[in-house]
C-alpha angles and dihedrals in degrees: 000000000000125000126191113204124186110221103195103050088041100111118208142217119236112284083250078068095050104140087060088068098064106104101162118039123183137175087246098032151002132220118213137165122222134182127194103200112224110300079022124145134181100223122231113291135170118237124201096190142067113269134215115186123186114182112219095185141341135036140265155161113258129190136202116186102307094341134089141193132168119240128195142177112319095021130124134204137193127188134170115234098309131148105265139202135173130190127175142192109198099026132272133222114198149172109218116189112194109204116199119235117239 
């Protein structure tokens, strides 16, 4: 079955809500949107799976182990299993997919 879904008028739950931000879930992946308000930052996590970021709107630092790179509307970023942060200063809007390793 194929679903549409329309990025920029999806609305999000805080990052401490996560989980709520999932809308496609898959055994191989899942979909999510997530928002940093303005000031906002994703803490350091450790992901064990691959990551595909589009930014919808907005800009931020990522960073991926001990690199960084700014990313901005229209941008996309892919990273292997890393330990990730994010921190903007104008506010970012994103779609993350998670891909399980095999």
């Amino acid at each position: 079955m194929m679903q549409v879904f329309n990025l920029k008028e999806m609305t999000s739950y805080p990052y401490e809500e996560r989980d709520k931000n999932v809308f496609y879930k898959a055994e191989e992946f899942k979909a999510r949107i997530t928002e940093l308000p303005p000031g906002g930052e994703m803490p350091t996590c450790d992901m064990a799976s691959y990551v595909i970021f589009y930014v919808i709107e907005g800009t931020a630092e990522l960073r991926v182990n001990q690199e960084k790179a700014n990313i901005k509307e229209g941008q996309c970023f892919i990273t292997e299993p890393a330990t990730l942060s994010m921190k903007t200063k104008d506010g970012i809007k994103i779609m993350g997919i998670q891909i399980n390793k095999s």
